[in-house]
C-alpha positions, 0 to 999 in steps of 0.5 A: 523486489518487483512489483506488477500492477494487476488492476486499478480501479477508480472509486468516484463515491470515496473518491480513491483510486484502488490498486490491486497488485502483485509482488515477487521477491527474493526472500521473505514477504517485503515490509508494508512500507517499502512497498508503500513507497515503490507503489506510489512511484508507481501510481504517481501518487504521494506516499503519504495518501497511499495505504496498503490494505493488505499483502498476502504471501502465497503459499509455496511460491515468492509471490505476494499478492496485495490490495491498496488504496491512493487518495488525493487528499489527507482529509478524505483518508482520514474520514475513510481509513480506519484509523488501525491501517493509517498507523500501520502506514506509518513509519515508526517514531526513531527510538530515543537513547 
């Protein structure tokens, strides 16, 4: 999986920084927390103050195009974010047996 950064821009009112990117991978679409984690390498940002809006898989070709947003502090994502994407940004409790 390859991930290119296509745009960032930063946002001063909510103060965010805003990534649009693009993905290239070998089978299907990757999973929103293994791109949340090689993105924020990437940006140099924690993982946990990246959440991933969206990934769209285009239609005919391997290529995935997505939208994300790095904040600088738990409490400005918390105020922002709805509260549906930061649980989908998060890994899932391991199961008990």
């Amino acid at each position: 999986m390859k991930i290119k950064v296509v745009n960032k821009n930063t946002n001063k009112l909510l103060d965010r920084l805003e990534v649009n990117f693009e993905i290239e991978s070998e089978a299907e679409t990757p999973k929103r927390l293994e791109v949340k984690e090689k993105l924020a390498a990437m940006i140099n940002y924690d993982a946990s103050l990246v959440v991933i809006k969206k990934i769209e898989q285009l239609t005919g070709i391997r290529k995935s195009v997505g939208i994300a947003h790095a904040y600088k502090t738990q409490e400005t994502l918390k105020t922002v974010e709805p509260e549906h994407l930061i649980k989908r940004n998060i890994p899932p409790a391991p199961k008990k047996e």
